[in-house]
C-alpha positions, 0 to 999 in steps of 0.5 A: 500500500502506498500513502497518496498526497506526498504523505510520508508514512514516517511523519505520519507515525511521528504525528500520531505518537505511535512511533513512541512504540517502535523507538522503545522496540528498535532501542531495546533490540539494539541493545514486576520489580523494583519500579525504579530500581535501574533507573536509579542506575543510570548516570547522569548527563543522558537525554532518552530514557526507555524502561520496559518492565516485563513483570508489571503483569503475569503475562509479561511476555504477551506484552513484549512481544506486543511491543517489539512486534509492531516493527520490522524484526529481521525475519525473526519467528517471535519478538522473543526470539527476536530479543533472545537473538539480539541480546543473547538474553532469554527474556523469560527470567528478565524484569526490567530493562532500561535503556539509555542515550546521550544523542548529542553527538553524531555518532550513534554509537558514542555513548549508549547502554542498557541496564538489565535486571534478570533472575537468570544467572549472570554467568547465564547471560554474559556468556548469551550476550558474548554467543550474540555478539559473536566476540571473545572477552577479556575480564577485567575489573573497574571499582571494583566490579567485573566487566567484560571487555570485547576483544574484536570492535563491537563496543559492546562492553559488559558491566556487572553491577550485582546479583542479577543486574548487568549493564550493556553498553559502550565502555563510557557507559558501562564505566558510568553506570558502575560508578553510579551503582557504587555511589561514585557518580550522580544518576539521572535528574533533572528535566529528564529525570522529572519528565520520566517520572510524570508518565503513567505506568505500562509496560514502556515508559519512555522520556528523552529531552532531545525529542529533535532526534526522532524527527524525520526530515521535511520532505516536501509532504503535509506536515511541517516537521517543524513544529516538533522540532521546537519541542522541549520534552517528548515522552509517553507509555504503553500499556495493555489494559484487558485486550487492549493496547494503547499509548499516552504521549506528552510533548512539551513545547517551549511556549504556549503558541508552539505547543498550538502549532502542535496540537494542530500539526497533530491533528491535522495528520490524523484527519488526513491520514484517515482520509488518504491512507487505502487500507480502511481498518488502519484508516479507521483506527486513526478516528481513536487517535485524541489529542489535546493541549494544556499551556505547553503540553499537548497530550496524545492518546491512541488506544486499540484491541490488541490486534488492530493497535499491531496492523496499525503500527506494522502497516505505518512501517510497511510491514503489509 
């Protein structure tokens, strides 16, 4: 299927805030506990957050794979094979894992990782994660913590931080998450820290500071991208409630009148969407899409049976 009128499939997705979704599964894959536990281990100075918490119902599984599944998974069986494949990591005994970025810099990789808490044993999972990244390691200690350093260029370097806590990641970020966990360092505050705690719980929960990142180049279509790169603040959750998916996302602008283009950007993109998207059942669930605006604040919710939240998201990254 083809969008018509110059839409971009991107911008659209942007505009609706179901991309909150796939920015959670595309960072987790590159890369019912303590609610707040590995936050507390992330160092300070990151701009993006995204915490899955795999144990916030029995059916933890059933939700990760509803996550991750919405976008383009490598031919992959299952999102759990998928995350399995990924990480070297069975996802069964996980509990949390969150994920973080310093985006500033050009490099994708400059300074990114992700702390995992798992009941698996962590000679388990380090050897799944060495398997994964298809390299041999050199174990080491940083203050006083072992860390497994890659031997070929993958940066992929393994902290462990305790009794089945770990952190993944490029070696600056390894390194800080440990001075972290010893209470050497400062963990995240700040707007990011506080625009994270303000989203509800769910299964994701996701806030960065640097919401420009995620913006898709102007390319001559219907919406002016524009309007979102003036924002201050993006965040949002996912949940399952029942058979139902949906999904909350904040965007804070820096004055009332940005935060108004916004709304309107938003909205906009949903009325048009519904009228020149030709698959009907996506087209039509766009009429769920609510957005609304609080001084600086626009606030969209988009919730779904569980079935048509997942063909929404796939046929948006044009999976069918």
């Amino acid at each position: 299927m083809v969008l018509g009128d110059g839409i971009s499939k991107q911008k659209l997705l942007l505009a609706v805030g179901i991309t909150v979704v796939a920015i959670a599964g595309v960072l987790l894959l590159t890369g019912g506990s303590d609610s707040a536990g590995a936050i507390n281990q992330v160092p300070a100075g990151v701009d993006t957050l995204v915490r899955v918490d795999l144990a916030i119902t029995s059916d933890r599984l059933t939700q990760f794979e509803v996550v991750v599944s919405g976008v383009p998974l490598g031919g992959a069986d299952n999102a759990t094979a998928a995350f399995g494949n990924e990480t070297g990591i069975d996802p069964g005994p996980a509990r949390e894992v969150v994920v973080f970025s310093d985006n500033r810099s050009a490099n994708e990789s400059a300074y990114r990782g992700f702390v995992l808490h798992t009941n698996a044993e962590i000679d388990t999972a380090v050897e799944g994660i060495r398997d994964t990244t298809n390299s041999s390691y050199q174990s080491t200690t940083y203050n006083g913590q072992t860390v497994y350093a890659p031997a070929n260029a993958s940066n992929r370097y393994l902290g462990v931080l305790g009794e089945g806590q770990l952190v993944v990641g490029t070696q600056a970020a390894v390194r800080d998450t440990i001075d972290v966990n010893a209470g050497d360092a400062d963990t995240v505050e700040g707007p990011l820290r506080q625009t994270y705690e303000n989203t509800d719980n769910g299964t994701v929960r996701f806030a960065t500071t640097a919401p420009e990142r995620w913006v898709p180049g102007d390319s001559g279509g219907f919406l002016n991208t524009e309007a979102y790169r003036k924002l201050d603040t993006a965040s949002g959750t996912y949940y399952i409630e029942g058979g139902d998916a949906g999904l909350t996302v904040r965007l804070g602008a820096s004055s009332g009148a940005n935060a108004q283009t916004v709304e309107q950007a938003t909205k906009g993109a949903a009325v048009i969407g519904q009228q020149t998207i030709e698959n009907e059942s996506v087209a039509a669930a766009l009429d769920s899409v609510n957005v609304t605006r609080e001084d600086k604040t626009v606030t969209v919710r988009y919730e779904q049976p569980l079935g048509a939240f997942q063909r929404t998201v796939r046929y948006l990254y044009g999976e069918f």
